[in-house]
DRENMARNU-461357 format. One record per residue: residue in one letter; x, y, z of N, C-alpha, C in turn. Coordinates in steps of 0.2 Angstrom, whole numbers. Example, Ala and Ser with C-alpha at 12.3 -4.5 7.8 and 13.67 -1.06 7.14 Angstrom:
+---------+-------+--------+-------+--------+---------+-------+-------+--------+-------+
| residuo | neast | nnorth |   nup | caeast | canorth |  caup | ceast | cnorth |   cup |
+---------+-------+--------+-------+--------+---------+-------+-------+--------+-------+
|       A |    66 |    -28 |    39 |     62 |     -22 |    39 |    66 |    -16 |    39 |
|       S |    64 |    -11 |    35 |     68 |      -5 |    36 |    64 |      0 |    39 |
+---------+-------+--------+-------+--------+---------+-------+-------+--------+-------+
# end
This chain:
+---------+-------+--------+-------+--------+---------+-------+-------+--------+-------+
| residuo | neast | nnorth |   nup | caeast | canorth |  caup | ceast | cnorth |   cup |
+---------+-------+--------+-------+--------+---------+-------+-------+--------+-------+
|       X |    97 |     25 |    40 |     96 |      24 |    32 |    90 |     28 |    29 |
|       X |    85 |     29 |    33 |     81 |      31 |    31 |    79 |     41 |    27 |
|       X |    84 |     44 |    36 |     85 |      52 |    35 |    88 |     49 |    30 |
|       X |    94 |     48 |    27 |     98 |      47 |    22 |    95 |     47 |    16 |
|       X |    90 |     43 |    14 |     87 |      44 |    10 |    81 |     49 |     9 |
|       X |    80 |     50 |    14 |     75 |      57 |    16 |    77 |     64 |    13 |
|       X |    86 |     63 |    16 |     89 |      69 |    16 |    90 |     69 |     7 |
|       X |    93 |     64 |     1 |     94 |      65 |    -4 |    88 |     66 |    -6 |
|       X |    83 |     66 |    -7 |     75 |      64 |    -9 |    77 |     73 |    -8 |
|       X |    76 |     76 |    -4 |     75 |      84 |    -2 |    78 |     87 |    -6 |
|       X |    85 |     85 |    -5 |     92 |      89 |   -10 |    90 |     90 |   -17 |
|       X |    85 |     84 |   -22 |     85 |      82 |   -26 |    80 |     86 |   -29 |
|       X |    75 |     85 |   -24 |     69 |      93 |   -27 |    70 |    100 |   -26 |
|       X |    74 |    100 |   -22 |     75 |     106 |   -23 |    82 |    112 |   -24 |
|       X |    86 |    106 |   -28 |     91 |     109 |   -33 |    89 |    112 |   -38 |
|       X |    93 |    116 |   -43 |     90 |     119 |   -47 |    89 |    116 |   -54 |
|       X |    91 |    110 |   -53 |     90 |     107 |   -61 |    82 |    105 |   -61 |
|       X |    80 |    104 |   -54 |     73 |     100 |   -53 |    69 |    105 |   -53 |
|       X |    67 |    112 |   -54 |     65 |     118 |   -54 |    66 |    121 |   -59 |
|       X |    66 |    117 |   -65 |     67 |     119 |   -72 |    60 |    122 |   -75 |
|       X |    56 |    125 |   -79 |     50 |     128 |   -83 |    48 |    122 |   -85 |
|       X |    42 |    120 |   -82 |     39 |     120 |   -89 |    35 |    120 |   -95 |
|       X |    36 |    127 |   -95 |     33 |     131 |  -102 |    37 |    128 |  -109 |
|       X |    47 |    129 |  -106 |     48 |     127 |  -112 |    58 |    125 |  -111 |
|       X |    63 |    127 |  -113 |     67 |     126 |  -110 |    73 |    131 |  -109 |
|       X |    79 |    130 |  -106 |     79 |     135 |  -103 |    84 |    140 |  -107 |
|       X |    86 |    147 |  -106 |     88 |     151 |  -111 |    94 |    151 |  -107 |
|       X |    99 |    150 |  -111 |    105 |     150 |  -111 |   107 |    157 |  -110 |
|       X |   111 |    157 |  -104 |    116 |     164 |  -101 |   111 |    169 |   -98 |
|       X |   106 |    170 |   -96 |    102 |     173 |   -93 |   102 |    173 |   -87 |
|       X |   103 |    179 |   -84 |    106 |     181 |   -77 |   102 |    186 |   -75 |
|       X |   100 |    186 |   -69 |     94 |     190 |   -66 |    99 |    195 |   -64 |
|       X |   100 |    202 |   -66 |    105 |     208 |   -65 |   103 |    212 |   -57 |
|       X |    97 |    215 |   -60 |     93 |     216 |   -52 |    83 |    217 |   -54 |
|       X |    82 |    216 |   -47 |     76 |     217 |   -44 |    74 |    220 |   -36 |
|       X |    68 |    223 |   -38 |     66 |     228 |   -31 |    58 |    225 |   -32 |
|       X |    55 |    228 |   -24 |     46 |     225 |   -24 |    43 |    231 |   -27 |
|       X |    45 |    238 |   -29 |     42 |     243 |   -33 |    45 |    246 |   -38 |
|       X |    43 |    245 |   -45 |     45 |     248 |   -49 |    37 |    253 |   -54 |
|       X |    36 |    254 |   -50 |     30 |     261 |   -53 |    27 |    259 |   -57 |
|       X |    27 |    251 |   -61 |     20 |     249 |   -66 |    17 |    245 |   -63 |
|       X |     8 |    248 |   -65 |      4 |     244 |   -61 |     2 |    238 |   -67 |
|       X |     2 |    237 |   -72 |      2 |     232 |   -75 |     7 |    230 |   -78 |
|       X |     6 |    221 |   -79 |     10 |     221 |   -83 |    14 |    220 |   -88 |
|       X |    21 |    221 |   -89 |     25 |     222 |   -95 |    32 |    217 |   -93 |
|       X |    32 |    216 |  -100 |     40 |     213 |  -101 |    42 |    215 |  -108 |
|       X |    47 |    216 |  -107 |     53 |     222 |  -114 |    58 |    220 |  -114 |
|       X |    60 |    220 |  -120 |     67 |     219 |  -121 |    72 |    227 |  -122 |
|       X |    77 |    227 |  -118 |     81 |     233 |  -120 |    85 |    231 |  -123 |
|       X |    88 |    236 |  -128 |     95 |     233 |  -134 |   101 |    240 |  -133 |
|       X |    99 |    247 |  -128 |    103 |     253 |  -128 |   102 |    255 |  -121 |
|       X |   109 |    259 |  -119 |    107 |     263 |  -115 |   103 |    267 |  -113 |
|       X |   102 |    272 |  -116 |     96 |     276 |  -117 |    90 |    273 |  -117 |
|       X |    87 |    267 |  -118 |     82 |     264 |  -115 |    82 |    263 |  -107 |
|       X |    87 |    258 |  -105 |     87 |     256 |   -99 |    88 |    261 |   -95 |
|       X |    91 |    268 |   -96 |     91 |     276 |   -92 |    84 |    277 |   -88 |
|       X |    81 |    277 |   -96 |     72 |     280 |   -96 |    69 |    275 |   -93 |
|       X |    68 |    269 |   -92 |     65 |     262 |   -87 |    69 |    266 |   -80 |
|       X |    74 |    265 |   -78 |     77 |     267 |   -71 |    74 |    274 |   -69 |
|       X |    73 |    280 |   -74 |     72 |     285 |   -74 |    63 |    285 |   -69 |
|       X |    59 |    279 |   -71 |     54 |     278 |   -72 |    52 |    276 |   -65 |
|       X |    57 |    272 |   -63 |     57 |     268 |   -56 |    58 |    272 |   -52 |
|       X |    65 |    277 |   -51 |     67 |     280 |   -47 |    64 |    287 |   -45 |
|       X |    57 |    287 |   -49 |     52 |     294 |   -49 |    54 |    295 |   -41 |
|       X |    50 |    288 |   -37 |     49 |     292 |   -31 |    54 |    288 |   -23 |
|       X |    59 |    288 |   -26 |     64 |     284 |   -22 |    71 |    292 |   -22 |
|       X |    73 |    292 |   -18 |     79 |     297 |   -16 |    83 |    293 |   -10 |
|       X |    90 |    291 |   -13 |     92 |     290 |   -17 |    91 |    284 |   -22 |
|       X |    89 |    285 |   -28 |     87 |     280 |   -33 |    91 |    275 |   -33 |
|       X |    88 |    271 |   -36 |     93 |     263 |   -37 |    97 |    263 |   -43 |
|       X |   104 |    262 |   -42 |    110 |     262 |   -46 |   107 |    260 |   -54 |
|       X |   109 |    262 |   -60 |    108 |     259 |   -65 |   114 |    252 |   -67 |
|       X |   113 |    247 |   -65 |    116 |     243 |   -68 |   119 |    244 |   -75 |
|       X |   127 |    242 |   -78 |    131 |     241 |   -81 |   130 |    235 |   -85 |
|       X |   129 |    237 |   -92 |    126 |     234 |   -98 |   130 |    233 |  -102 |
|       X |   134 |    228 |  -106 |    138 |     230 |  -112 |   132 |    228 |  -116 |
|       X |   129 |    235 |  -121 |    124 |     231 |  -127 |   127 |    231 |  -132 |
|       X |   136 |    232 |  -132 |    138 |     230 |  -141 |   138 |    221 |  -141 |
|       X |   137 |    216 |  -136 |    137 |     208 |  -135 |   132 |    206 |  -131 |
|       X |   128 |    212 |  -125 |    123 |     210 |  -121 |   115 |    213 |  -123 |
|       X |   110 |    210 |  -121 |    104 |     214 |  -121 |   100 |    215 |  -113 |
|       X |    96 |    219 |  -113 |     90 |     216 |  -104 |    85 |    216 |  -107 |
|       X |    82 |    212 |  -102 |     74 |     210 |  -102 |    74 |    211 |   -97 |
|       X |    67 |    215 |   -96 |     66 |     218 |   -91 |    56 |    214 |   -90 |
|       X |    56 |    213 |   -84 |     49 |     208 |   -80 |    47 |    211 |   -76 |
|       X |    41 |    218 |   -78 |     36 |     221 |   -72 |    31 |    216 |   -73 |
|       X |    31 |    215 |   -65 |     23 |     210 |   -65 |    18 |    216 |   -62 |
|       X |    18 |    221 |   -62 |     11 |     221 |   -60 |     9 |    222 |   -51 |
|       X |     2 |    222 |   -49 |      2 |     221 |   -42 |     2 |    213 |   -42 |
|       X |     5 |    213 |   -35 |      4 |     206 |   -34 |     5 |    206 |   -26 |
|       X |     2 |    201 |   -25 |      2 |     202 |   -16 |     5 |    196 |   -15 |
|       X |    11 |    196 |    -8 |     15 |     193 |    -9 |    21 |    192 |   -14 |
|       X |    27 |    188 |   -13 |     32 |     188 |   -14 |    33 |    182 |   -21 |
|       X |    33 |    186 |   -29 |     33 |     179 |   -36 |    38 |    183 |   -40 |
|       X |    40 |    176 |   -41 |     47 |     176 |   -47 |    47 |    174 |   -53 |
|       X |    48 |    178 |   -60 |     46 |     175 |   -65 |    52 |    169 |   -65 |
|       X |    51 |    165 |   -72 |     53 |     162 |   -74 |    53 |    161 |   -82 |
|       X |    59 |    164 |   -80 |     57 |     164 |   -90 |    61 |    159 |   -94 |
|       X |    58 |    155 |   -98 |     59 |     149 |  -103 |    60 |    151 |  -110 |
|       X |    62 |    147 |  -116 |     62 |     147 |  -120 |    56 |    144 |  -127 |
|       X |    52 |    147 |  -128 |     47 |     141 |  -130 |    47 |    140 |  -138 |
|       X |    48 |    145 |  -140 |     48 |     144 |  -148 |    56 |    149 |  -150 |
|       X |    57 |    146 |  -156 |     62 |     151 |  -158 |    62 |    151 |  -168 |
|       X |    63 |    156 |  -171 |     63 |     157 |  -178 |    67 |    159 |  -179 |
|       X |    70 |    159 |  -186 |     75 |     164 |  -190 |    76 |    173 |  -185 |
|       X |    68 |    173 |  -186 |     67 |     180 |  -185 |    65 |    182 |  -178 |
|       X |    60 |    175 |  -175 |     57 |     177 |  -168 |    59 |    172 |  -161 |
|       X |    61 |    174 |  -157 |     62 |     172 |  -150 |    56 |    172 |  -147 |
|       X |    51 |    169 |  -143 |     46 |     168 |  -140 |    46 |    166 |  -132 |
|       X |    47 |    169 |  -127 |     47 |     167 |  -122 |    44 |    168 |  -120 |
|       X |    40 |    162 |  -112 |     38 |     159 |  -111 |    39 |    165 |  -102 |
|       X |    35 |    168 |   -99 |     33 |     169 |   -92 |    29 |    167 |   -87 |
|       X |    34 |    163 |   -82 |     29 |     160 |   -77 |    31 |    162 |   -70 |
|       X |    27 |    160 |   -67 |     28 |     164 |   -60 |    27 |    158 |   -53 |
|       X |    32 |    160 |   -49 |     31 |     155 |   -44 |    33 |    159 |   -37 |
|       X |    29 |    154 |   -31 |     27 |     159 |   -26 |    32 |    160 |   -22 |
|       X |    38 |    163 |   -19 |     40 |     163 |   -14 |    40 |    164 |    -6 |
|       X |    34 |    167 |    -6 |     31 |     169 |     0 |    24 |    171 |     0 |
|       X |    20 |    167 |     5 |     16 |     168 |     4 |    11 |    167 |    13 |
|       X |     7 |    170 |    15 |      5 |     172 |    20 |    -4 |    169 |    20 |
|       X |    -7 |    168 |    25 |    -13 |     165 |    25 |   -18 |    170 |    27 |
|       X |   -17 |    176 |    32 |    -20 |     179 |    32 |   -18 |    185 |    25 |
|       X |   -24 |    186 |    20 |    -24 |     189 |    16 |   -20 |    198 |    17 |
|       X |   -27 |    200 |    23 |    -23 |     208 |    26 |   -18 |    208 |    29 |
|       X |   -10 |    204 |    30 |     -6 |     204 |    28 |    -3 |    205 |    25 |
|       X |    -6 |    201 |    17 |      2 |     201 |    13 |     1 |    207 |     9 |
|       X |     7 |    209 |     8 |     10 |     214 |     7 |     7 |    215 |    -1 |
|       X |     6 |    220 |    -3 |      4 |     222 |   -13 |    11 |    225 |   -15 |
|       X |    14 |    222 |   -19 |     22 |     224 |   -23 |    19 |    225 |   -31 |
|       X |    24 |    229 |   -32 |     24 |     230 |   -39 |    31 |    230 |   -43 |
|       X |    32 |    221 |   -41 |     39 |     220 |   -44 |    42 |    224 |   -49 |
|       X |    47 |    221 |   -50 |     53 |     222 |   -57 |    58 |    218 |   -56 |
|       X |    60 |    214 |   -64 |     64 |     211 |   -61 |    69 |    209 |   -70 |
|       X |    76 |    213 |   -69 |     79 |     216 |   -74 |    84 |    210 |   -75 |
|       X |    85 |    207 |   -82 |     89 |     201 |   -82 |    94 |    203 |   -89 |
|       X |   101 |    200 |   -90 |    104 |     201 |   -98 |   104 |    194 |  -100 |
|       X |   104 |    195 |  -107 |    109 |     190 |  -111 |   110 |    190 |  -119 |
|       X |   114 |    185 |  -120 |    119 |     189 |  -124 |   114 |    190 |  -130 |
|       X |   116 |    194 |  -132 |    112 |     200 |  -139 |   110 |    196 |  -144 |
|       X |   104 |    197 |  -146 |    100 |     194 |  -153 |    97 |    200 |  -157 |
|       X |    99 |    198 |  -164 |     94 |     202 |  -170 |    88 |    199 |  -168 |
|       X |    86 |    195 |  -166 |     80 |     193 |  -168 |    74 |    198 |  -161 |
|       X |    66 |    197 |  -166 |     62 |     199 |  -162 |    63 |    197 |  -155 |
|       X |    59 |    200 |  -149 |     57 |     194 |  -144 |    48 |    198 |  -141 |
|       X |    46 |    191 |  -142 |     38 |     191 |  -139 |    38 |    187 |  -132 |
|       X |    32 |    190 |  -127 |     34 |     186 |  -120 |    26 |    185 |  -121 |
|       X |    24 |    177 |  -117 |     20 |     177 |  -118 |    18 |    171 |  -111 |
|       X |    11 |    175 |  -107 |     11 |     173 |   -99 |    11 |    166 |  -100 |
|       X |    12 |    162 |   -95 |     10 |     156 |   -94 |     8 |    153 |   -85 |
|       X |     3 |    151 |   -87 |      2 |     149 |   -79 |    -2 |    152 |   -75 |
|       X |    -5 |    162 |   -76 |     -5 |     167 |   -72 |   -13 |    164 |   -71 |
+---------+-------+--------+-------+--------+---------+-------+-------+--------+-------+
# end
């Protein structure tokens, strides 16, 4: 009886509803599209793309020193947009998570938090990545501001 409840108690935390932000809540239709541990900025940036020709010039930017480059993921921006999440150096393995924190007529406000997936105790191992990590959802007129939390 005990595993049993042991085993639900485990299920429980670490399903995904229980891994929800707490920055703010959560954005509806937001699909992580892709990410890699180098995307060539050492600091960092989150942006919104709304065109092709944006997202080219980001891929263009990653794929400097990679042969053969990584694919450009397929957009539709006449219904879709990406956001795009360089963090930076970071040592070892973090994921943002992005939340919804404020929203206006005019402005979206989301919320960047980051949580550890791997992480090593001797320091001269872990590895220094300079993520990226490219998500869509569906298109807004509105601004958007990203705004860290937690770093």
């Amino acid at each position: 009886m005990r595993f049993i409840m042991l085993l639900s108690l485990v299920c429980c935390l670490f399903s995904c509803k229980a891994q929800k932000s707490l920055a703010g809540e959560e954005i509806e239709d937001l699909v992580l599209v892709a990410q890699d541990g180098y995307s060539g900025v050492m600091e960092y940036d989150a942006m919104a793309i709304r065109d092709t020709k944006s997202l080219n010039k980001f891929y263009s930017q990653i794929n400097k020193t990679r042969k053969p480059g990584l694919p450009v993921p397929m957009i539709d921006f006449s219904k879709e947009m990406a956001i795009v999440v360089c963090l930076g150096e970071q040592r070892g393995e973090r994921m943002p998570i992005l939340s919804k924190t404020t929203e206006t007529e005019d402005e979206l406000t989301i919320a960047v938090e980051l949580t550890d997936l791997k992480t090593t105790k001797n320091i001269e191992a872990t590895p220094i990545l300079y993520p990226f990590y490219l998500y869509k959802m569906p298109l807004t007129v509105k601004s958007l501001s990203f705004q860290k939390t937690g770093w």
